[in-house]
C-alpha positions as CSV (number, residue, x, y, z in Angstrom):
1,X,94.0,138.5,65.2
2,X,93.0,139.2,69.0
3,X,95.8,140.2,71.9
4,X,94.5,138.4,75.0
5,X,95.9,138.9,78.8
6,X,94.8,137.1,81.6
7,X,95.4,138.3,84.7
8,X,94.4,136.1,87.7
9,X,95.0,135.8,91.5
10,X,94.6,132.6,94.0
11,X,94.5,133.8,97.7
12,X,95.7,129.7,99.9
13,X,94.7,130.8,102.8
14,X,91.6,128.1,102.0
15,X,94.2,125.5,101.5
16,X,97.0,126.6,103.7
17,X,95.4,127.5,107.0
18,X,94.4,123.9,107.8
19,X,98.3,123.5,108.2
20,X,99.0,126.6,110.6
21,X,99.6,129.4,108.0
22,X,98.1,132.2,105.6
23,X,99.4,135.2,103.1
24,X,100.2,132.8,100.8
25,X,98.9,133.3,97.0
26,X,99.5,132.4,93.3
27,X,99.8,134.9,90.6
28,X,99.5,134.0,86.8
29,X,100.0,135.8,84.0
30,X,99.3,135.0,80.2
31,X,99.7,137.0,77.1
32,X,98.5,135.5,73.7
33,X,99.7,138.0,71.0
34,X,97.6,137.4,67.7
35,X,99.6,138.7,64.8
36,X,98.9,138.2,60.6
37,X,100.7,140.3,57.9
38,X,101.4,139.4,54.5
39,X,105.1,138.6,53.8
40,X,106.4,141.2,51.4
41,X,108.9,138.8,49.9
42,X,107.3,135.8,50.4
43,X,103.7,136.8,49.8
44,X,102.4,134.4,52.6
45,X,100.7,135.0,55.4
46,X,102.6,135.0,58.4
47,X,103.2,136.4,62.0
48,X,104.4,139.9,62.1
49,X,108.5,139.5,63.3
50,X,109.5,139.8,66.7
51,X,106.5,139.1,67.7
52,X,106.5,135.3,70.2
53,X,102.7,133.8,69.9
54,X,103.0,133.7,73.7
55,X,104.8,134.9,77.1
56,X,103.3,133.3,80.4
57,X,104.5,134.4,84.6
58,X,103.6,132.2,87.7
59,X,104.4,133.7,90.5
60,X,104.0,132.2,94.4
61,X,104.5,134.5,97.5
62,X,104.2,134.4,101.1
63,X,103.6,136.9,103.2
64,X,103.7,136.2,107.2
65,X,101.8,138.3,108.4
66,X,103.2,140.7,111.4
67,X,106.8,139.4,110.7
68,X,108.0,141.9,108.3
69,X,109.2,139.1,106.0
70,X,108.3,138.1,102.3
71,X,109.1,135.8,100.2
72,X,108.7,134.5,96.5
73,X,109.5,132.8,93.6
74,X,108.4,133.7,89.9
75,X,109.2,132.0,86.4
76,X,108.4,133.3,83.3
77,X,108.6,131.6,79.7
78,X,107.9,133.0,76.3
79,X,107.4,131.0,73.0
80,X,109.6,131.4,70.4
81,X,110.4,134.4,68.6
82,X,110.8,134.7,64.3
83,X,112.3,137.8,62.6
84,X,112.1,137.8,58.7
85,X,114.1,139.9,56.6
86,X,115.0,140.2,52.8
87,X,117.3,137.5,52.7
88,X,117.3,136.1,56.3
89,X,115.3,134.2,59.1
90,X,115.9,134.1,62.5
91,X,114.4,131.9,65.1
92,X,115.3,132.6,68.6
93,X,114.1,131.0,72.0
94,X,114.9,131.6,75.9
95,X,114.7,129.4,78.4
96,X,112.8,130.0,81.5
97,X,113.7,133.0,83.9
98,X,113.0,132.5,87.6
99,X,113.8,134.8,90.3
100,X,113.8,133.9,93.9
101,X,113.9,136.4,96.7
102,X,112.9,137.8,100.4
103,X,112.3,140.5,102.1
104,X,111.9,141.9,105.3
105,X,110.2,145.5,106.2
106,X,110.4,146.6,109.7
107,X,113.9,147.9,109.5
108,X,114.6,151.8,110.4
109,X,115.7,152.7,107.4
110,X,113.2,150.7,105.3
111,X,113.3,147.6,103.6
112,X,116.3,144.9,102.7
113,X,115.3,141.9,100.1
114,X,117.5,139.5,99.1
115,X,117.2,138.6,95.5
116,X,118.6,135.7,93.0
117,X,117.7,135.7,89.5
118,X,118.5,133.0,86.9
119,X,119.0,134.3,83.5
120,X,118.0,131.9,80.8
121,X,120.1,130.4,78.1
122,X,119.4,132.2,75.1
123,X,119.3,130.2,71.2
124,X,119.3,132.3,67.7
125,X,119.4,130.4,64.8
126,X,120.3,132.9,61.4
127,X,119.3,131.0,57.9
128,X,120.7,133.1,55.3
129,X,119.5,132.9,52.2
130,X,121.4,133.4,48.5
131,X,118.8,136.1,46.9
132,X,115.7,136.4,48.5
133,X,113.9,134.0,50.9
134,X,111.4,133.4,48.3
135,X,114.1,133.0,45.5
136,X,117.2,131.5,47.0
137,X,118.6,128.6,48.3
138,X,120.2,128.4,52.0
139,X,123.9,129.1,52.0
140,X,124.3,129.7,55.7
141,X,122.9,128.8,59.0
142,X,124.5,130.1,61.7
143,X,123.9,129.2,65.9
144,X,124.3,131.2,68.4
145,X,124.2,130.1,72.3
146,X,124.3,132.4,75.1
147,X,124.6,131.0,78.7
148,X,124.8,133.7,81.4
149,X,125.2,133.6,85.1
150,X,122.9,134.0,87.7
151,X,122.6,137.6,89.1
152,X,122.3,138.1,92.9
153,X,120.9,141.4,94.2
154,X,120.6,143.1,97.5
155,X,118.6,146.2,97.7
156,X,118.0,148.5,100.8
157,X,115.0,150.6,100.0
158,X,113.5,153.4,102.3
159,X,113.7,156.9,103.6
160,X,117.6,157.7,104.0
């Protein structure tokens, strides 16, 4: 199976300079992992394990131009995400991370962004299997929710 990434840039200045501004752009991503292996409990064909089908980044930034200042957002998704083992399964998904930030460069001693980062919710599901998963019935299923808190950064870069 083939691994595909797509890289691909929009300059706006053709859309946004009608309206009194430029340095904008749109940045996507995408990341299509092909995967086949033949289960050695199973004997099916399946996707290899922790391996997600997909992952996909938008991003949108702003540059204003002789300013000094920057600024962004940027969310990226994955799809889910299978483990296989002897006698388990596991399916886990995140939610969407964004991150949010600005910047500005014509400080002395370098540059000072200003960054906020959501962390996504986080799912596992465990089905535990008595025997094999080929064999054996279910005798577990366990779920597992993580919810974090956002993550705020400040970072002074430069010559010091």
């Amino acid at each position: 199976m083939p691994n595909v990434l797509t890289t691909d840039t929009l300059p706006l200045d053709w859309f946004t300079k009608s309206v009194g501004f430029s340095g904008m752009e749109v940045k996507y991503t995408g990341h299509y992992h092909g995967s086949r292996v033949t289960d050695p409990v199973t004997g099916q064909s399946r996707r290899m394990s922790n391996r997600p089908v997909w992952h996909q980044e938008w991003a949108l930034r702003h540059d204003i131009a002789k300013s000094g200042f920057v600024y962004g957002v940027t969310a990226y998704v994955q799809a889910q995400n299978n483990a296989y083992f002897f006698n388990e399964y596991r399916r886990q998904k995140e939610g969407v991370r964004t991150n949010v930030f600005i910047e500005y460069s014509k400080f002395k001693l370098g540059t000072l962004r200003i960054q906020y980062t959501s962390i996504p919710d986080f799912g596992r599901d465990r089905f535990i299997y008595a025997g094999t998963r080929a064999t054996g019935p279910i005798t577990h299923i366990v779920n597992r929710r993580r919810y974090l808190d956002p993550l705020f950064q400040i970072t002074l870069s430069g010559k010091f």
